[in-house]
N, CA, C and O of each residue as an XYZ file, in Angstrom:
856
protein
N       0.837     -1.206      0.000
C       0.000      0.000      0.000
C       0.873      1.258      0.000
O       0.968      2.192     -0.796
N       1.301      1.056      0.819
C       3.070      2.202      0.742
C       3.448      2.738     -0.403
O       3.337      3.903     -0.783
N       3.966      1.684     -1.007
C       4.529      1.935     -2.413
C       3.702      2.475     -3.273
O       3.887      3.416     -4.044
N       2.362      1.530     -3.015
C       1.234      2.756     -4.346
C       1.285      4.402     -3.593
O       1.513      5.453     -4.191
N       1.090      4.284     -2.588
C       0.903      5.819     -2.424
C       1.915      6.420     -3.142
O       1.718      7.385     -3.880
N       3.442      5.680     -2.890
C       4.318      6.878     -3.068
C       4.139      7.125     -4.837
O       4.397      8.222     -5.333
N       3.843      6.390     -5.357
C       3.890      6.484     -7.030
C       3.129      7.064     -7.290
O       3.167      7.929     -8.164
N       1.808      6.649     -6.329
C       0.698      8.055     -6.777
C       1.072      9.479     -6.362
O       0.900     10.227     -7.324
N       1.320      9.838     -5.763
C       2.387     10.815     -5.203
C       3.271     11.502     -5.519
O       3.442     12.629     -5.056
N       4.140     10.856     -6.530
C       5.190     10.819     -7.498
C       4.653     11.475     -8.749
O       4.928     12.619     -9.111
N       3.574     10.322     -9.586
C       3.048     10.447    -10.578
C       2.008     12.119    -10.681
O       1.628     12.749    -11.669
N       1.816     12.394     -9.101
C       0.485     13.796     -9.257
C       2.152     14.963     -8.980
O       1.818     16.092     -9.341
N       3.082     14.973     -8.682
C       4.370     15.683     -8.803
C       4.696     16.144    -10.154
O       4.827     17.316    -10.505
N       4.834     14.899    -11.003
C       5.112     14.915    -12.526
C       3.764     15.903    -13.057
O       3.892     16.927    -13.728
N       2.918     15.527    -12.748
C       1.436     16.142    -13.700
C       1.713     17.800    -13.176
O       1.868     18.714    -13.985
N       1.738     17.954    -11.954
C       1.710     19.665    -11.016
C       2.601     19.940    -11.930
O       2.173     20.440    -12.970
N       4.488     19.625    -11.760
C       5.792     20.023    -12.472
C       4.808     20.374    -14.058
O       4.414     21.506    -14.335
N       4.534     19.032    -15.020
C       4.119     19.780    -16.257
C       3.780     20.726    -16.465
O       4.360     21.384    -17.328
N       2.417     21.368    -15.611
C       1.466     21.809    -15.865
C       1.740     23.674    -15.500
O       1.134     24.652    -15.939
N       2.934     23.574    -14.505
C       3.978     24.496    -13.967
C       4.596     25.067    -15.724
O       4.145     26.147    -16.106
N       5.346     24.493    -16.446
C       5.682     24.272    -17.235
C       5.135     24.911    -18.090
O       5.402     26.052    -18.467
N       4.336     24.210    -18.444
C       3.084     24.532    -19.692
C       2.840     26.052    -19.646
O       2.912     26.865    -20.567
N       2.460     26.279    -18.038
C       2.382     27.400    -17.712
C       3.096     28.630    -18.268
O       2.617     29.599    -18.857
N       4.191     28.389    -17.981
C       5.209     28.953    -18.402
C       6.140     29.010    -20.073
O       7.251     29.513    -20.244
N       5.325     28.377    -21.058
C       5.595     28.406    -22.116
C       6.889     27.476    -22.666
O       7.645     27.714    -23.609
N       6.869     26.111    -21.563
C       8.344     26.031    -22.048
C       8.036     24.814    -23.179
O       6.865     24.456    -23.304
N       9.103     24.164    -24.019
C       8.422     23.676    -25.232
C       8.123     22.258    -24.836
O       8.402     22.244    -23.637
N       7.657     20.894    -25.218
C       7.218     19.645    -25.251
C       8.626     19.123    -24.836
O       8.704     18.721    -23.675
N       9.640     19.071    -25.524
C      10.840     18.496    -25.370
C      11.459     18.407    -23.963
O      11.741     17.332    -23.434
N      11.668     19.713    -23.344
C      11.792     19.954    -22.109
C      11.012     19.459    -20.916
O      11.612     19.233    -19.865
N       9.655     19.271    -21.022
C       8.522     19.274    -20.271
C       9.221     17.867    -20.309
O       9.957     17.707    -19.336
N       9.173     16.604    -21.347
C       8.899     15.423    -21.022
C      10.323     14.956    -20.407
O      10.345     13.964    -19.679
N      11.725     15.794    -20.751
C      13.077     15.554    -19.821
C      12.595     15.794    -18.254
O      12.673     14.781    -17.559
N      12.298     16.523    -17.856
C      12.173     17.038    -16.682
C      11.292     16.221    -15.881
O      11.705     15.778    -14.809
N       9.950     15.938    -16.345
C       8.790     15.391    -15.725
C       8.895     13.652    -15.636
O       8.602     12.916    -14.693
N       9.568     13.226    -17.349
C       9.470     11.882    -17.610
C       8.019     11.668    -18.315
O       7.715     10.560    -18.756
N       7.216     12.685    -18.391
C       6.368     12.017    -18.920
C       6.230     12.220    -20.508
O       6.859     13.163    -20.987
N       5.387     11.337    -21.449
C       5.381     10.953    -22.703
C       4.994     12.627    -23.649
O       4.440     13.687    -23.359
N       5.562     12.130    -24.671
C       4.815     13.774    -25.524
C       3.160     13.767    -25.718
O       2.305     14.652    -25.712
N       3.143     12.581    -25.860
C       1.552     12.355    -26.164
C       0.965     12.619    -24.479
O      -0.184     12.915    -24.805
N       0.956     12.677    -23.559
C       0.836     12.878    -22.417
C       0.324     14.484    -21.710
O      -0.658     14.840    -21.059
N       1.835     15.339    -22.352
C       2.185     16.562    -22.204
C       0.641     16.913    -22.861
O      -0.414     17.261    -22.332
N       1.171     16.559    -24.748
C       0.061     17.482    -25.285
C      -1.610     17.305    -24.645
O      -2.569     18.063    -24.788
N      -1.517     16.139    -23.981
C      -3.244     15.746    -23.489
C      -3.551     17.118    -22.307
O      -4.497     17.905    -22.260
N      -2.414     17.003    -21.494
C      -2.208     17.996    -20.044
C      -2.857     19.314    -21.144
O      -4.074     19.480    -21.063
N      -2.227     20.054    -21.953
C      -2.202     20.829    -22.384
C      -3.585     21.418    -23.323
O      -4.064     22.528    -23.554
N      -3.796     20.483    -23.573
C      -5.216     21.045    -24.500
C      -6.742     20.402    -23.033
O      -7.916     20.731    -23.201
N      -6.455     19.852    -22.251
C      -7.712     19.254    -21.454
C      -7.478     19.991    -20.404
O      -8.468     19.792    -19.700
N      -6.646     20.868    -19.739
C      -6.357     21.379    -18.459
C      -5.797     23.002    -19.005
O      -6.661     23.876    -19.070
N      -4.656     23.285    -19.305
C      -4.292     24.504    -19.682
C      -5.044     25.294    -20.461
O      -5.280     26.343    -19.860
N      -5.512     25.264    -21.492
C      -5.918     25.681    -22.628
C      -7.360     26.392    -22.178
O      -7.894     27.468    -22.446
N      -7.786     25.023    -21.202
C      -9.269     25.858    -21.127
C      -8.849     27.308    -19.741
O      -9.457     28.354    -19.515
N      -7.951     26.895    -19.272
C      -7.480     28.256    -17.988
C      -7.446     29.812    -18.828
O      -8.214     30.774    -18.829
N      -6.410     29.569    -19.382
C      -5.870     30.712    -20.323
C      -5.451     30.493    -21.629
O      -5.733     29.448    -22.215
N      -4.526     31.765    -22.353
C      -4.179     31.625    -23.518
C      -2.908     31.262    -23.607
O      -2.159     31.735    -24.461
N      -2.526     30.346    -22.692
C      -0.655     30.283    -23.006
C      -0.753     29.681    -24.199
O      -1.725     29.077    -24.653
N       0.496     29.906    -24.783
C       0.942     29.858    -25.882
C       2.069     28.419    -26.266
O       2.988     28.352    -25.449
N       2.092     27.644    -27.034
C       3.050     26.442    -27.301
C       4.010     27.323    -27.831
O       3.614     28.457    -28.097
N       5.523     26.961    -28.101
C       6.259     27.471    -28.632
C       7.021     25.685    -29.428
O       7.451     24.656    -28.908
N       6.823     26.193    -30.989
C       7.240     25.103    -31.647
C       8.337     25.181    -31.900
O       8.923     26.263    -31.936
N       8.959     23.916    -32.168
C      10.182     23.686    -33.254
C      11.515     23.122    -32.406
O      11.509     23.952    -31.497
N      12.195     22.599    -32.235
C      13.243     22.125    -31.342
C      13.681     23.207    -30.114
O      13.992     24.398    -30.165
N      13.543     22.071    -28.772
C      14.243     23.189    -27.835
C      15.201     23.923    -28.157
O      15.908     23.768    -29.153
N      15.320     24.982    -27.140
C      16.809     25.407    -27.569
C      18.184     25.162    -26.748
O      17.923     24.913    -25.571
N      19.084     25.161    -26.929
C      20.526     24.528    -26.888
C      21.966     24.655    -26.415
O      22.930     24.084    -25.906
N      21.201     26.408    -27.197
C      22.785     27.273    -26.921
C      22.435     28.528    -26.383
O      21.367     28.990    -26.785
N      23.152     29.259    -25.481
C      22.726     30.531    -24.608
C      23.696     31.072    -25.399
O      23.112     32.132    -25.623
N      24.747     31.173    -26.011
C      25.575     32.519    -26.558
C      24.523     33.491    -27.241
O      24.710     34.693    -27.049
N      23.581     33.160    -27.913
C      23.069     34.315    -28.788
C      22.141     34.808    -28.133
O      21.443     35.660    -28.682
N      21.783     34.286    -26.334
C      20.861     35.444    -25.456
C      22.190     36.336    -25.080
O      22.105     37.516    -24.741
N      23.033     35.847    -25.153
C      23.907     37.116    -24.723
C      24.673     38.450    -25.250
O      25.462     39.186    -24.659
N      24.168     38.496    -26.552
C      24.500     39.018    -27.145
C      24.557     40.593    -26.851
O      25.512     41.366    -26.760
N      22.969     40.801    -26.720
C      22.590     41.959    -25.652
C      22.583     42.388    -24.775
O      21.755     41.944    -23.981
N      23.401     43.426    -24.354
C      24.132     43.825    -22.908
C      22.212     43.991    -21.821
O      22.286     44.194    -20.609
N      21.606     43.938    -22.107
C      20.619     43.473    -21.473
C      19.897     42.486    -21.313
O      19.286     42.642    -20.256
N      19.573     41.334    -21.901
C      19.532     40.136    -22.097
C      20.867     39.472    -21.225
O      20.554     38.398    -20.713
N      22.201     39.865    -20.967
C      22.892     39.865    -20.304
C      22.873     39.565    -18.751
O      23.204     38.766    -17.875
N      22.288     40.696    -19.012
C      22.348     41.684    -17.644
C      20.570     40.562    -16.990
O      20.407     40.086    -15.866
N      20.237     40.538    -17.397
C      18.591     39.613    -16.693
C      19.088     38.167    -16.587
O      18.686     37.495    -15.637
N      20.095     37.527    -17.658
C      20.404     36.423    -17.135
C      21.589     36.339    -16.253
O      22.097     35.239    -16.036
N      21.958     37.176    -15.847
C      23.053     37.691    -14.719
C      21.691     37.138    -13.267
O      21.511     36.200    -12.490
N      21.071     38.405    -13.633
C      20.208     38.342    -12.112
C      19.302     36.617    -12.171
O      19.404     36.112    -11.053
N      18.744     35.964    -12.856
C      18.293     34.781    -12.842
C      19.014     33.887    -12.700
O      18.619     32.726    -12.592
N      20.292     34.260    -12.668
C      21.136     32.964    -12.767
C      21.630     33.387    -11.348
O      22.143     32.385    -10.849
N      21.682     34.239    -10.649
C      21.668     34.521     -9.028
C      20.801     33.571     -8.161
O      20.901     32.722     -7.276
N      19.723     34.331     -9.077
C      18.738     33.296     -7.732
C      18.801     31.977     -8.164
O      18.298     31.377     -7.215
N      19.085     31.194     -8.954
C      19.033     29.616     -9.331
C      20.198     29.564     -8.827
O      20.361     28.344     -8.871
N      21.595     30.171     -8.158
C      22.372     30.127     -7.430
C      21.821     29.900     -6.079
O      21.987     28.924     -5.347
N      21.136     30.975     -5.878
C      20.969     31.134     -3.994
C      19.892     30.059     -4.140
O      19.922     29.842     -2.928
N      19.304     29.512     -4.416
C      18.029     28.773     -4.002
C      18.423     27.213     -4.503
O      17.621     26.289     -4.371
N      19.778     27.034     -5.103
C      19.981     25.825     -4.648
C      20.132     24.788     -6.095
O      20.747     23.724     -6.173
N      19.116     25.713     -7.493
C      19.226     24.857     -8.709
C      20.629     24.781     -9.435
O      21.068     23.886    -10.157
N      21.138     25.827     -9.090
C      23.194     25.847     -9.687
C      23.543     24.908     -8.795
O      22.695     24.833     -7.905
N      24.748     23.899     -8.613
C      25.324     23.370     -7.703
C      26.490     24.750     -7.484
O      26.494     25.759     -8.189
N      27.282     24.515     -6.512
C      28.586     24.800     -5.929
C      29.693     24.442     -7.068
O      30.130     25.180     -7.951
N      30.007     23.116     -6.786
C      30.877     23.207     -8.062
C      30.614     22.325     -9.498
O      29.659     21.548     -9.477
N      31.283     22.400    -10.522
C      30.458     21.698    -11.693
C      30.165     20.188    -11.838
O      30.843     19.177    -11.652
N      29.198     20.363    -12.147
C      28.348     18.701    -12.484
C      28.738     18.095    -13.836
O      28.743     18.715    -14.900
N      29.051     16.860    -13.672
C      29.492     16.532    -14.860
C      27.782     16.058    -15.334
O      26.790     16.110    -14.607
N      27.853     15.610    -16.745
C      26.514     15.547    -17.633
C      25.584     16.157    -16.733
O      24.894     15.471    -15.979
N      25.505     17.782    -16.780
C      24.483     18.434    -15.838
C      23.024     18.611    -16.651
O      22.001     19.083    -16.156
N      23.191     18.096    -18.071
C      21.874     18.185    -18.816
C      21.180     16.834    -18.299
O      19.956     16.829    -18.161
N      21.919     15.711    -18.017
C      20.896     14.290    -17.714
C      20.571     14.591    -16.109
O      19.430     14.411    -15.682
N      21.961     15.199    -14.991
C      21.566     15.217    -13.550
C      20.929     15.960    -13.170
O      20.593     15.931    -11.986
N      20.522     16.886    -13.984
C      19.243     18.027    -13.065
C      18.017     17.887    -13.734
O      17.177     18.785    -13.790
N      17.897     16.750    -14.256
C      16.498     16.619    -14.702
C      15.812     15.879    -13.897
O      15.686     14.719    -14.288
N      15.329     16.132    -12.925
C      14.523     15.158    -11.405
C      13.327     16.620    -11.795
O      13.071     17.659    -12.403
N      12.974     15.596    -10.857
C      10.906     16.263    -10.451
C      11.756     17.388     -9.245
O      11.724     18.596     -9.478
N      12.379     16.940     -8.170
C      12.750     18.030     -7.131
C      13.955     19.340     -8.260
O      13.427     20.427     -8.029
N      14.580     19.476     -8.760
C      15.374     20.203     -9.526
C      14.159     21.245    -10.258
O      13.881     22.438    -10.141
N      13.668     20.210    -10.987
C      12.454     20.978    -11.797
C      11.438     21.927    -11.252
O      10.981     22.879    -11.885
N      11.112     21.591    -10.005
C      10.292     22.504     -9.033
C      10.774     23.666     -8.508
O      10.140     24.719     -8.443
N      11.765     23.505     -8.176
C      13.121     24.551     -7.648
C      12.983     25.454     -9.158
O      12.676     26.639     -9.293
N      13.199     24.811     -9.823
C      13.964     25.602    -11.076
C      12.672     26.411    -11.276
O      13.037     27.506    -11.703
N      11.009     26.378    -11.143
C       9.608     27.130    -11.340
C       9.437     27.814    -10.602
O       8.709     28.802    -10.701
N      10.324     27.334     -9.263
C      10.185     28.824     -7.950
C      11.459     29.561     -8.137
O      11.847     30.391     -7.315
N      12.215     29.212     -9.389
C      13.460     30.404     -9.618
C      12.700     31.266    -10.429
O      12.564     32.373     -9.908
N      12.117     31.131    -11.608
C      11.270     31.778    -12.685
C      10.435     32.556    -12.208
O      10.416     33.767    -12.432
N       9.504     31.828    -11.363
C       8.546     32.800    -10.912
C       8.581     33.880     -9.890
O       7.783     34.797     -9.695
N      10.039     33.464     -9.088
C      10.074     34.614     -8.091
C      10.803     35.670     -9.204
O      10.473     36.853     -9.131
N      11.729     35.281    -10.171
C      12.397     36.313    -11.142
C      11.345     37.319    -11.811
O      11.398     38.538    -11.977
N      10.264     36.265    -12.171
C       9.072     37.294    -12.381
C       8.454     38.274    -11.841
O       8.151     39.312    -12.429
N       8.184     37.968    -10.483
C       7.899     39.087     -9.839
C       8.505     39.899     -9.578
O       7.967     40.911     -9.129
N       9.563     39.847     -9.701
C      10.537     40.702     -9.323
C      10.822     41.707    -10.744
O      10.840     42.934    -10.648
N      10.978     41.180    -11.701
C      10.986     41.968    -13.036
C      10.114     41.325    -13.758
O      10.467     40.438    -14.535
N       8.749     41.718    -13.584
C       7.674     41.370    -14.620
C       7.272     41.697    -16.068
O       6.289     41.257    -16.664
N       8.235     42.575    -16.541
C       8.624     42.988    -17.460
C       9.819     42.631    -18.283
O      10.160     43.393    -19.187
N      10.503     41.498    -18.033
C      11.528     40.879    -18.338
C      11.361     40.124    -19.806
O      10.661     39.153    -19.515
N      11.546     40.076    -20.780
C      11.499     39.185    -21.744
C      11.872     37.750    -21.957
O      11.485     36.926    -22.787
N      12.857     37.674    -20.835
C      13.543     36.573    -20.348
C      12.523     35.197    -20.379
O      11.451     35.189    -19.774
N      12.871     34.389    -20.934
C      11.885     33.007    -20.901
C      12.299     31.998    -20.144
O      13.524     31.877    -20.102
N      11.574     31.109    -19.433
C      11.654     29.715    -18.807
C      12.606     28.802    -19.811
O      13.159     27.855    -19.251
N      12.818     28.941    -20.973
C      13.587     27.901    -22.308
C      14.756     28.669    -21.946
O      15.642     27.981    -21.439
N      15.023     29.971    -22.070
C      16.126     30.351    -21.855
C      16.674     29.875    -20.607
O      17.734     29.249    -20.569
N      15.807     30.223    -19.318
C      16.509     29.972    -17.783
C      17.051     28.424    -17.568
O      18.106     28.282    -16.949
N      16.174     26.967    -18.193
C      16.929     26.162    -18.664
C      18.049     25.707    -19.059
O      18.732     24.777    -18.630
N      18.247     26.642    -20.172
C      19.821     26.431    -20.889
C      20.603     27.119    -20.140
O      21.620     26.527    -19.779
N      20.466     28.156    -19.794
C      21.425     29.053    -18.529
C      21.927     28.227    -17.484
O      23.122     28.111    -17.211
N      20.765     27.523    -16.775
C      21.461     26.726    -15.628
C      21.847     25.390    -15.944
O      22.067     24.589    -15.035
N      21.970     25.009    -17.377
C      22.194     23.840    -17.366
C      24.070     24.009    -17.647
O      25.023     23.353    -17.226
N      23.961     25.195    -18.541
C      25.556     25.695    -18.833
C      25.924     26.277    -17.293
O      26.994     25.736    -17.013
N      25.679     26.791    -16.624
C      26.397     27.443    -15.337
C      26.620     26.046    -14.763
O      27.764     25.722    -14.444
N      25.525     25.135    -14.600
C      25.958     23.909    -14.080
C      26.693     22.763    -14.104
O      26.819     21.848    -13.289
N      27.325     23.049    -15.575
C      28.038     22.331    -16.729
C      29.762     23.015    -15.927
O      30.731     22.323    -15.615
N      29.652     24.163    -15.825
C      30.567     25.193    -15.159
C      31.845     25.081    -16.506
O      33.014     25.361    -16.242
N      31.523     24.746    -17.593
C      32.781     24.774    -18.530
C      32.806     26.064    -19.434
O      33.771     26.346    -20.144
N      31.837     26.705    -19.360
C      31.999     28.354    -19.982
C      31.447     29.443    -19.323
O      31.800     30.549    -19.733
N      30.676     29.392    -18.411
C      29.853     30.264    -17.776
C      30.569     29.854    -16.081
O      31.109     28.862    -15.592
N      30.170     31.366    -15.550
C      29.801     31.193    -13.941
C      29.278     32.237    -13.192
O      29.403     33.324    -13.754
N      28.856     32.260    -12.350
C      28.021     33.851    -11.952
C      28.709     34.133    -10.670
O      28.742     33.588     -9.567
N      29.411     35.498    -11.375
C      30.351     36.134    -10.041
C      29.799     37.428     -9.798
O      28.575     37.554     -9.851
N      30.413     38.256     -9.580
C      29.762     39.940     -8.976
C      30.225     40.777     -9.284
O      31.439     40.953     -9.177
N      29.388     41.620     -9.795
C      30.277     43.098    -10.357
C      31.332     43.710     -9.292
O      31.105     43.293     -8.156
N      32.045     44.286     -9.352
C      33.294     44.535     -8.303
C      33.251     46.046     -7.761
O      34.065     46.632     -7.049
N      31.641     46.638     -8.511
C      31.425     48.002     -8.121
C      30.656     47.844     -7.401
O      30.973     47.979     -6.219
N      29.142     47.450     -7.767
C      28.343     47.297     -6.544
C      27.396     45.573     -6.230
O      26.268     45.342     -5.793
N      28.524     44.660     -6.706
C      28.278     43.351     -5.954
C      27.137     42.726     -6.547
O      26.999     41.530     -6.287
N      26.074     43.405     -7.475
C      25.045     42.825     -8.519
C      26.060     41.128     -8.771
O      27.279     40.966     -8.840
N      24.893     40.085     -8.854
C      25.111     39.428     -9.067
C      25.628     39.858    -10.988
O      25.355     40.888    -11.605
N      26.415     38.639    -11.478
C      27.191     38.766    -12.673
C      27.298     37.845    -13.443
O      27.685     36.810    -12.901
N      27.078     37.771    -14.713
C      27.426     35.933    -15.528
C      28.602     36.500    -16.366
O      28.635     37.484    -17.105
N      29.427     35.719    -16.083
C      30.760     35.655    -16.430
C      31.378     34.460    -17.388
O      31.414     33.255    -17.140
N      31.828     35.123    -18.492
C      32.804     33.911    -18.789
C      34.003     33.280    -18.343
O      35.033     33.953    -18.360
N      34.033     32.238    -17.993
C      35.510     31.719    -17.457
C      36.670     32.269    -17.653
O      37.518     32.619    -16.832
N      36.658     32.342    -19.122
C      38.231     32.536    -20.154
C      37.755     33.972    -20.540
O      38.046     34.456    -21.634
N      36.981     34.669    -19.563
C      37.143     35.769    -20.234
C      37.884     36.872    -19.849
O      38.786     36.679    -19.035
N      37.664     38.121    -20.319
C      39.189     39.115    -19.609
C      38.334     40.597    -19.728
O      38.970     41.392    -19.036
N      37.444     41.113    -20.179
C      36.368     41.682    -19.619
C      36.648     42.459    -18.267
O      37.541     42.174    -17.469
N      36.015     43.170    -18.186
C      35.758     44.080    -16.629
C      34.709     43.385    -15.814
O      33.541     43.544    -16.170
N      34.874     42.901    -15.139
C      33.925     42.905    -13.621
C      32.923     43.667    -13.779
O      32.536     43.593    -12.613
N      31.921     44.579    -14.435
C      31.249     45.184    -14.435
C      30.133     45.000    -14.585
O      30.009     44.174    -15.489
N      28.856     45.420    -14.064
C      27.479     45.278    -14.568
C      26.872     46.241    -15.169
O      27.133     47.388    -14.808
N      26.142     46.069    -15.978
C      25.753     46.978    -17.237
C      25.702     48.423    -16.669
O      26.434     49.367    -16.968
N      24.581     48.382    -15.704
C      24.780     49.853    -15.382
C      25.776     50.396    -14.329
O      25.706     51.542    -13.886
N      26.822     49.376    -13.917
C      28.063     50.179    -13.636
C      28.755     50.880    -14.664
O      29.239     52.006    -14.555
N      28.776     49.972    -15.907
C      29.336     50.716    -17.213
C      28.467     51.667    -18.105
O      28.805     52.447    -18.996
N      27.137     51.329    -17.538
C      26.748     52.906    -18.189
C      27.273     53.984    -17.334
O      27.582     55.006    -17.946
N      27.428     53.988    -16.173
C      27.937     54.626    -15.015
C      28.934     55.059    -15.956
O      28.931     55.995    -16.756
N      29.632     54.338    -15.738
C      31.714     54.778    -15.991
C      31.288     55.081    -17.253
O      32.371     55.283    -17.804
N      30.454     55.250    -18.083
C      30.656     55.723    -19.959
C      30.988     54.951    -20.217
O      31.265     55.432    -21.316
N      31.472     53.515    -20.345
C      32.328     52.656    -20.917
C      31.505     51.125    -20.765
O      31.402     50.249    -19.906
N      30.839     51.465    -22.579
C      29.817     50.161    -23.174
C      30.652     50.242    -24.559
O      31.076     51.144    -25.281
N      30.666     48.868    -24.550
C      30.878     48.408    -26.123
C      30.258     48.041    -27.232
O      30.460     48.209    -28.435
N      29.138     47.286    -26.323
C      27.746     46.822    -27.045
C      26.520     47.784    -27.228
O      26.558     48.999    -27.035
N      25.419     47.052    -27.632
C      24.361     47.931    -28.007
C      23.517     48.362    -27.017
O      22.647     47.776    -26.372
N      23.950     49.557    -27.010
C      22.826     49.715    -25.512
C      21.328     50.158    -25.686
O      20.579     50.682    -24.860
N      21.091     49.784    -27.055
C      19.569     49.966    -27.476
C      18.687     49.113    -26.940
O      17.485     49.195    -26.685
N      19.693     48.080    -26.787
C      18.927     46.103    -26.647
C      18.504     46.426    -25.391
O      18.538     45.360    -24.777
N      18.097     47.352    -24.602
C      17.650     47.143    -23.235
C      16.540     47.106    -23.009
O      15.799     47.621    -23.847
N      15.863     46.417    -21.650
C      14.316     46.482    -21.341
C      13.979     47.708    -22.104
O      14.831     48.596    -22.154
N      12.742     47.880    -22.755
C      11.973     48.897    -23.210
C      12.513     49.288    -24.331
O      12.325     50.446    -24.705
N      13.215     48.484    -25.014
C      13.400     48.723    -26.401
C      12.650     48.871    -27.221
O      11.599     48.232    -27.163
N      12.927     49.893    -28.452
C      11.377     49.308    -29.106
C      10.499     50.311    -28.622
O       9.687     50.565    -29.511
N      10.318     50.941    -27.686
C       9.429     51.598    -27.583
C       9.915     53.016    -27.038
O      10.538     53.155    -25.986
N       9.322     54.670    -28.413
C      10.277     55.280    -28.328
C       9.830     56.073    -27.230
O      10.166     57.255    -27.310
N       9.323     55.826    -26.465
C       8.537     56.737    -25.042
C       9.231     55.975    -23.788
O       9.020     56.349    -22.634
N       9.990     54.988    -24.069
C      11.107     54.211    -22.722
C      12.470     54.829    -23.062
O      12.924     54.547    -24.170
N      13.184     55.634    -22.260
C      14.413     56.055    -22.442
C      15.608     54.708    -22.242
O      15.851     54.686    -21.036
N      16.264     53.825    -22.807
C      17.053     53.012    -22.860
C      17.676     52.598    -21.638
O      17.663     51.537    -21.014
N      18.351     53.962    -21.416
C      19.310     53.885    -19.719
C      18.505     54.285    -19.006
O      18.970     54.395    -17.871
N      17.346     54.615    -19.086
C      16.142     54.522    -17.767
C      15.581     53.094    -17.142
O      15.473     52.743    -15.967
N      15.277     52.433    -18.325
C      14.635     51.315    -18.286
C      16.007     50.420    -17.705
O      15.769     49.691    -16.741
N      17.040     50.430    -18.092
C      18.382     49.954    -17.804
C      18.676     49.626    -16.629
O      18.640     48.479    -16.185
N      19.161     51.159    -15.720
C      18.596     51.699    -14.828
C      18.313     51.259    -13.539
O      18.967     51.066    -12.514
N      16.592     51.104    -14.048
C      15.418     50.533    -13.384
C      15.457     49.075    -13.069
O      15.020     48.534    -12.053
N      15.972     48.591    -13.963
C      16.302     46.933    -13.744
C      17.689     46.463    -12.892
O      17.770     45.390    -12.294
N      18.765     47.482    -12.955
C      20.034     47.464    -12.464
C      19.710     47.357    -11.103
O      20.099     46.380    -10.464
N      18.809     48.556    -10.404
C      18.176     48.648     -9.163
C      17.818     47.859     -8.415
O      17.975     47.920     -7.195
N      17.132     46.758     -9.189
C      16.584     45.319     -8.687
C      16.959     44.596     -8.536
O      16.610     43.723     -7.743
N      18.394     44.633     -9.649
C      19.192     43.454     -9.431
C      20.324     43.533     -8.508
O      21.084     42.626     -8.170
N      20.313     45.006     -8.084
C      21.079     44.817     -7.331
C      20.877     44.590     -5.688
O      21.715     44.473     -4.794
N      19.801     44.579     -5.669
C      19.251     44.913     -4.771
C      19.094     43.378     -4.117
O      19.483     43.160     -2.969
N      18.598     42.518     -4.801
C      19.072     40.865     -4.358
C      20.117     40.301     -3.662
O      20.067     39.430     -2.793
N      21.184     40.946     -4.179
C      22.700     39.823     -4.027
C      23.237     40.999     -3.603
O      24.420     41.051     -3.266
């Protein structure tokens, strides 16, 4: 009797984790690493339970893989700096690197952790563009620890994603808007796109928060 409980138990973990998931837009591929459960499964969760809640959205076509091209943008940067903090402090980064960290952090307990990293990031910058697919690949590379690691700006201690081999300044975006000294595009920031958000306001505004964590 034991044992059924715990599987039933187990099995309503996997369905909550999906449905967490789903929630959050992340794609089929991911959902069924994490949870274990089948694609045909996912999509049932998804059109009989989600669908009728709200309008989340599927996002098609192969997960994604590689984080270099979120980083491109010294703001996109700068948000997976601060998300990759709290998946530090709360326990989903290890300490030091995991070898095959794409097969070992795929548990039901990792996966849960990893929905209360997202969602507290959300509240915190609800305006973030930043996606659950992205925060994935982020902690799976910080956890990998072979190109990435999250250290601290050396001005005001904002958490920081860093390259290993890199040679870069210690700096966080808006320390270097501070000092005048950006290399990249500083258009790419929250509120881009829209010509009534001043760039280094919106910048700024997010720097504030993040620093304000760590």
């Amino acid at each position: 009797m034991r044992i059924s409980e715990d599987r039933y138990s187990r099995d309503l973990r996997r369905i909550h984790l999906a449905q967490r998931f789903i929630q959050h837009e992340v794609r089929t591929q991911w959902i069924c690493a994490w949870t274990g459960l089948s694609g045909v499964r996912v999509r049932n969760l998804y059109r009989s339970y989600i669908q009728s809640l709200n309008e989340t959205r599927r996002h098609r076509g192969p997960s994604p893989r590689r984080i270099a091209s979120y980083l491109r943008s010294p703001a996109l940067r700068a948000q997976a700096s601060a998300a990759g903090g709290l998946a530090r402090v709360l326990g989903v980064v290890p300490e030091e690197p995991l070898p095959h960290a794409r097969k070992a952090l795929q548990t039901i307990d990792t996966g849960e952790r990893l929905c209360d990293v997202y969602e507290l990031y959300q509240q915190i910058v609800p305006e973030s563009p930043f996606t659950m697919d992205q925060l994935i690949v982020l902690v799976i590379a910080l956890a990998e620890g072979e190109d990435l690691m999250i250290g601290h700006c050396r001005n005001c201690h904002g958490a920081l994603l860093l390259d290993r081999l890199g040679t870069s300044r210690r700096l966080c975006l808006g320390c270097r808007q501070a000092a005048g000294d950006l290399s990249g595009n500083t258009a790419q920031v929250a509120g881009a796109g829209d010509p009534s958000v001043d760039s280094r306001d919106a910048s700024d505004s997010f720097e504030e928060r993040q620093k304000s964590l760590f």
